[in-house]
C-alpha positions in Angstrom: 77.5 118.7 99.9 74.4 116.6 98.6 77.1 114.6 96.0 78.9 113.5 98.9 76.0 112.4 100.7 74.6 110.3 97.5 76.7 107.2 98.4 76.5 107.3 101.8 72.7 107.4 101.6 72.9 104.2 98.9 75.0 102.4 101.3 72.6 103.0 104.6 69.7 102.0 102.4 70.8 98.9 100.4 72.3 97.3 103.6 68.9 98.0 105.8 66.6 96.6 103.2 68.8 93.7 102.8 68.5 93.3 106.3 64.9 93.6 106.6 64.7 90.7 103.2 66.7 88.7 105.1 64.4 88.8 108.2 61.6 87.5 105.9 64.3 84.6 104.6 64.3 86.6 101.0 67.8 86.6 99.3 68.8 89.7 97.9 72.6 89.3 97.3 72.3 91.8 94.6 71.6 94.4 97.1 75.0 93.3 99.3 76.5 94.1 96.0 75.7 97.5 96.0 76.0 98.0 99.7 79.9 96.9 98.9 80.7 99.0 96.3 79.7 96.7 92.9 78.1 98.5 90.9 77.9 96.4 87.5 80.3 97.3 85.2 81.6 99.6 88.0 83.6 97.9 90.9 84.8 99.8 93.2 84.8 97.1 95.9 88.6 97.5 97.0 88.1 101.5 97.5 84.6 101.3 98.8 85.3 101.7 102.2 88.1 104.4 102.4 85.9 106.6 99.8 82.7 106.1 102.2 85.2 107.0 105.2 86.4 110.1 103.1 82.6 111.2 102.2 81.8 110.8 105.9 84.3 113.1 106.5 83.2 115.6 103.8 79.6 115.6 104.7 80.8 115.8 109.1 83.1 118.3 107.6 80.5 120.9 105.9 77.4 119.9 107.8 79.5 121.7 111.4 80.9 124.8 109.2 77.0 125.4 108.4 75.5 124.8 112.2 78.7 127.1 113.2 77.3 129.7 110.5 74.1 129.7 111.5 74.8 130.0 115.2 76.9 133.0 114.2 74.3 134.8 112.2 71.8 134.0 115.2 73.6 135.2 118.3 72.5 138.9 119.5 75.4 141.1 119.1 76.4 142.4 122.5 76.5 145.9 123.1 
């Protein structure tokens, strides 16, 4: 479910370049923004976590029901 994985993947990346800026002593608390769920005119900032716990969920969800399909159109039917 690449829609589910969207935010997730905005999340992981605006908190690890923050971190790297911050190594180098560069504020970027715009970026912390967006890591938290503030997204201008969009705030989501009190329902940022539960929806990225929910999404997690989706994309654990989906991502085992396709290894499980695979593995089942890969195994040698037994005779």
């Amino acid at each position: 479910m690449p829609i589910a994985a969207l935010p997730l993947i905005i999340t992981a990346l605006s908190g690890s370049i923050y971190g790297l800026l911050l190594a180098h002593n560069i504020e970027a608390f715009w970026l912390m923004k967006i890591h938290t769920g503030n997204f201008g005119i969009i705030n989501l900032q009190p329902y940022y976590s539960a929806i990225m716990g929910i999404l997690t969920l989706i994309v654990a969800i989906t991502g085992v029901g396709l290894w499980l399909d695979g593995r089942r159109r890969t195994t040698p039917a037994v005779s």
